[in-house]
Each structure stands twice: as structure tokens, then as C-alpha cells.
C-alpha positions in Angstrom: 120.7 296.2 25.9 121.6 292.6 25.8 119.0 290.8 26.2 120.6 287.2 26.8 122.7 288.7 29.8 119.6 290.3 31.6 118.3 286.9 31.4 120.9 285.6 33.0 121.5 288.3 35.4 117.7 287.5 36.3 118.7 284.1 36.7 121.1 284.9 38.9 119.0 286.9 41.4 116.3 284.8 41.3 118.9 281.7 42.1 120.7 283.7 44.9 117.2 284.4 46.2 116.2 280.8 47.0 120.0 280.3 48.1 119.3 282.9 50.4 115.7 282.3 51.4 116.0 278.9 51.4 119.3 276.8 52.7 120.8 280.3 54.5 118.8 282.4 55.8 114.8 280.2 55.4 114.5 279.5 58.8 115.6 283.0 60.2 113.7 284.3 57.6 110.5 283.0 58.5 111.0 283.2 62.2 111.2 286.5 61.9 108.4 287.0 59.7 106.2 285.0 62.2 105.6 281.9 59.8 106.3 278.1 59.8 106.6 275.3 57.0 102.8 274.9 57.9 102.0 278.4 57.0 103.7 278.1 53.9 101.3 277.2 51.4 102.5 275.0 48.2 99.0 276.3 46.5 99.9 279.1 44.1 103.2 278.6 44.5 104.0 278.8 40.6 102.7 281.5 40.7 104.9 283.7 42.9 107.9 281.8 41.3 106.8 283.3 37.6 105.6 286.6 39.7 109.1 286.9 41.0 110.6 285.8 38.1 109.2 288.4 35.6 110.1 291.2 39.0 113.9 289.7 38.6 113.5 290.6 34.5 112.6 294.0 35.3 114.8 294.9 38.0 117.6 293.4 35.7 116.9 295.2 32.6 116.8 298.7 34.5 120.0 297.3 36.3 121.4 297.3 32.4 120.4 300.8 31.7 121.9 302.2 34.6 125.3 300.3 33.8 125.1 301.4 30.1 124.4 304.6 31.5 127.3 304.9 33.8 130.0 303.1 31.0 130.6 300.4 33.4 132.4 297.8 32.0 134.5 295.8 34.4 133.3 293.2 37.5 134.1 295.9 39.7 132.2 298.6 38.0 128.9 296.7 37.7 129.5 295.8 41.3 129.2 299.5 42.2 126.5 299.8 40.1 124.5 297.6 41.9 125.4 298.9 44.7 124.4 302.5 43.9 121.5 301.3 43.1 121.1 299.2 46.3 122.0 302.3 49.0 119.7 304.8 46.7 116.7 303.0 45.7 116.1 299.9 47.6 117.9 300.5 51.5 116.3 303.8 51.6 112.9 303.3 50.5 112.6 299.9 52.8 113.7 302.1 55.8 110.1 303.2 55.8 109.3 299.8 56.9 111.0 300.1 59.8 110.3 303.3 60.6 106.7 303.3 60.2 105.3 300.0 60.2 107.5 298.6 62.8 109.2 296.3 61.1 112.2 294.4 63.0 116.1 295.8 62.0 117.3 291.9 61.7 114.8 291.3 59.0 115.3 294.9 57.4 119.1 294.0 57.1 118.4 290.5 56.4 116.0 291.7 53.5 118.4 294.3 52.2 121.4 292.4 52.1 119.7 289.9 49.9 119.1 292.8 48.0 122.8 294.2 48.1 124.5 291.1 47.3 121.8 289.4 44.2 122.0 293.8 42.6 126.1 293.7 42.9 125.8 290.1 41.3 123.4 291.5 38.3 125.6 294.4 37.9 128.9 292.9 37.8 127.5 290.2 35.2 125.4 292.9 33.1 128.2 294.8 33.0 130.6 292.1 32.2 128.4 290.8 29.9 126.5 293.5 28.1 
């Protein structure tokens, strides 16, 4: 495992993630999820961010053993990667969100594609990289 591109790869999602969250999608976002600037609290804030952070290490250095696994070695092999690792553990276990605790399809595929687009990122540099 290289430790230096999972790093970066974490980097990455957790950059896309306030891209997304933030500038793109912020307001959507937090329409949909019932909140408002007011509502978001500054308190604990760092927090999250290292909470998050450490998740984005994790996610990225499983990410790595799943490309190693697989042999992938080009942009478009770590994309798939992610992506197989997208459709089978993250847009299928989410489902139960909306299937059970009502949650709304625009912020399940909002959620998700966040999800598809910062794992393809990962993937494509882990396997570039590592």
C-alpha cells in the first residue's frame, strides 16, 4: 500500500466533498435535509472535519486494497474500481434509506453521486499512483 497516495486520495475526497457540499450542491443539500445556515452550527465543527477526515483515510486505504487486489493500474481501471465499489457497497446499502426510513430519491442520488464521483476519483489516483 502506498501510503503517500491514500493520503492524497483522502485529500481528494474530502476536497471534492466540500466542492460538492459546499459551492454545488450546499444549498440543495441542506434544503433537502430540512436545515439552514442558522442550523448549522460552527461549534464542533473541527471536529467533524478531523471525523470526516480520518473516514476519508479509511475508505481510501480499503479503496487501495481493492485496486491492488483487482491489478488495476491505469485511470480507467481505478475508475471502475471505484465504481464497483460504489454500485456494491455504498448505492445498495443507502437504498435502505429510502426504502425504510423515507428518505427523499433527490437527496439519495444527490448523496450517492458524491459518493460515485469522490470513490472513481480515489480509485483512478490510487491506482495511478500506488
Amino acid at each position: 500500500m502506498n501510503w503517500v497516495a491514500i493520503v492524497v486520495a483522502a485529500i481528494a475526497q474530502f476536497v471534492i466533498g466540500w466542492i460538492w457540499y459546499g459551492p454545488l450542491f450546499g444549498k440543495t443539500w441542506m434544503s433537502m435535509m430540512g436545515m439552514s445556515q442558522q442550523s448549522m452550527s460552527r461549534e464542533g465543527m473541527g471536529k467533524t472535519m478531523v471525523l470526516t477526515f480520518i473516514g476519508s483515510l479509511v475508505t481510501a486505504a480499503v479503496l487501495s486494497m481493492l485496486v491492488g487486489w483487482m491489478g488495476a493500474k491505469t485511470l480507467g481501471a481505478g475508475i471502475a474500481a471505484g465504481f464497483w465499489a460504489w454500485l456494491g457497497f455504498v448505492a445498495t446499502v443507502t437504498l435502505g434509506g429510502v426504502l425504510f426510513a423515507k428518505m427523499s430519491w433527490n437527496l439519495y442520488i444527490l448523496n450517492n453521486a458524491y459518493q460515485l464521483v469522490s470513490l472513481a476519483v480515489m480509485g483512478a489516483i490510487l491506482a495511478k499512483w500506488g
